[in-house]
Steps between C-alpha positions, in 0.01 A plus 500: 500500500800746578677371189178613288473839684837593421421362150246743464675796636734456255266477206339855590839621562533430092190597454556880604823458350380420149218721551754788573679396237223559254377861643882582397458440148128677514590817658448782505074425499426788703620886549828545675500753785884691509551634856666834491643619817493818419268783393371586136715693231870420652716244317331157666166590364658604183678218406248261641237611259754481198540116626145452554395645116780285357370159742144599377574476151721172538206347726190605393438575945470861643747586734408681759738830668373490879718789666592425916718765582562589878698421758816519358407271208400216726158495422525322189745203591275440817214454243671255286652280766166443589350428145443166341803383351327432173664730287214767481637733710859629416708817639728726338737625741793729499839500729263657785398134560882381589543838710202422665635157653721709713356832540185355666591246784130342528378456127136333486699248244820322454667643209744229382235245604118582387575566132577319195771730247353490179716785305729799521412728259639782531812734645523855568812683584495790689691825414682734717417835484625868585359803492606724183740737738656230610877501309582141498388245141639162687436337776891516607519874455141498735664300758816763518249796518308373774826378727603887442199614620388302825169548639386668204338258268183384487278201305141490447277179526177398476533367807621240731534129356464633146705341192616864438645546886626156536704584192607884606649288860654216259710769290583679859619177641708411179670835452524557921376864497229623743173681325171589734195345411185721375237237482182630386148414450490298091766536237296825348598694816841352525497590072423863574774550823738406279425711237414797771870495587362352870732243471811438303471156359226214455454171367183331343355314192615658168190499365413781790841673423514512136297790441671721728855379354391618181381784623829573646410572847639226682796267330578154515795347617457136453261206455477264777524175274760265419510647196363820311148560473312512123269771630884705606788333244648866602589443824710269638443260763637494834665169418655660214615801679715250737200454808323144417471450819232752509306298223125489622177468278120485515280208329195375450421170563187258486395238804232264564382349844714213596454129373350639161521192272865516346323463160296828521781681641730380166213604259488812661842498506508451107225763413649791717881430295273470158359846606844656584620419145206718329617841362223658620530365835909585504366886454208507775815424687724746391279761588455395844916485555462148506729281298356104411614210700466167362547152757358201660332500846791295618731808425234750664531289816884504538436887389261627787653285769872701397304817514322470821835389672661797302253786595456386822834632549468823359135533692730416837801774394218760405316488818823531718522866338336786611276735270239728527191517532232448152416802325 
């Protein structure tokens, strides 16, 4: 009787496993739902729609843009961790999601544990700015200014934990020169000290830069890639200008909810590279500072558990330094 119990255990056991197997090769047979940690019109929610017109048209299934910003962009991931891991609900997240692992000590989630990588898609590099009086073009030349002038310089950011400060503290770190925090309330208000003269120097997404580099009001002193940016061939890196170890970049990236069958995560996998290679695609991104990343989900998972373990780092060395208070 215990011999036939197991027996039968077993047999449902292949069961769901054949039964999985075939709602693989059927889906998608239903709209997808894209989490968004963040709130309409900023890069998420742009490129997310751009994915979900080009999965549309591959699928024939609406995808669905459902916005969760708040509380520090923890909103969404709590959301997803809790969704069925059926491969309905997906999440495109940017670097914010590895700085969050160590800039919040209680997350509602386990973020190398309650998702399943699905893609990279994406890298940003930052640029370093400075304000138009500022006499320095390199980051070098920058460096020897400010150890001249003690006490005396000051960066903007959008605020604490943000790509854009994590990067400013990176670059201080790497060069070993001491410049006071500004952190203020959103990149536009960060944008706009800069270009004030509130502060001497910034950093941020070129995509929010550009304009005001062309317009010659605040100049760029290097991308924060490994290499140099399409959106600025111009300028230089700070790996090329002799500082790689000052090399930081933003990226999007998508996730599902853990123990998503492997085969829906590969033919998501699949579609999202197949979209990446479209022209059309290659200049929604360009416009957005974004440049196309192309890999597997095993690559995204070595990826994001580097990063957290890397940011964390720069999370811990920018919260031993003092700044001001927001703006």
């Amino acid at each position: 009787m215990l011999r036939l119990k197991f027996v039968a255990i077993g047999f449902i056991g292949i069961l769901g496993w054949v039964a999985a197997g075939y709602a693989a090769q059927d889906y998608p047979i239903k709209p997808i739902r894209i989490i968004v940690p963040s709130s309409a019109g900023g890069g998420l929610d742009f490129v997310s729609r751009a994915f979900g017109k080009y999965l549309t048209q591959a699928w024939g299934q609406p995808i669905v843009v459902d916005n969760r910003a708040g509380a520090g962009g923890t909103l969404g991931p709590e959301l997803v961790a809790r969704s069925a891991p059926d491969g309905y609900t997906l999440m495109l997240v940017s670097a914010t999601f590895a700085v969050n692992a160590s800039a919040y000590p209680h997350l509602p989630y386990d973020t190398t544990k309650d998702f399943s990588a699905i893609s990279q898609v994406t890298s940003q590099p930052q640029v370093l700015v400075v304000h138009a009086s500022v006499p320095v073009n390199t980051v070098k030349a920058f460096a020897d200014l400010v150890r001249t002038k003690p006490g005396q310089f000051n960066y903007a950011s959008p605020g604490e934990g943000t790509l854009s400060q994590l990067t400013f503290e990176l670059l201080k770190k790497s060069l070993g020169i001491d410049v006071l925090q500004i952190p203020y309330k959103g990149a536009g208000a960060s944008v706009g000290a800069l270009i004030a003269g509130e502060v001497q120097a910034s950093s941020g997404s070129i995509v929010t830069m550009l304009p005001h580099i062309h317009s010659g009001r605040i100049k760029a002193l290097a991308t924060t890639g490994p290499n140099r940016s399409l959106a600025l061939p111009e300028v230089m890196s700070v790996a090329e200008q002799g500082f790689p170890q000052a090399t930081i970049t933003g990226w999007y990236a998508f996730l599902a909810p853990a123990k998503t069958p492997e085969t829906v995560i590969n033919r998501l996998n699949v579609q999202m590279n197949q979209i990446l290679l479209l022209k059309d695609m290659r200049e929604i991104l360009a416009r957005e500072g974004s440049e196309p990343v192309q890999g597997t989900p095993q690559k995204l998972t070595a990826f994001l558990k580097d990063e957290i373990k890397r940011l964390s780092l720069i999370v811990k060395l920018s919260q031993n330094r003092s700044s001001k208070e927001p703006h």
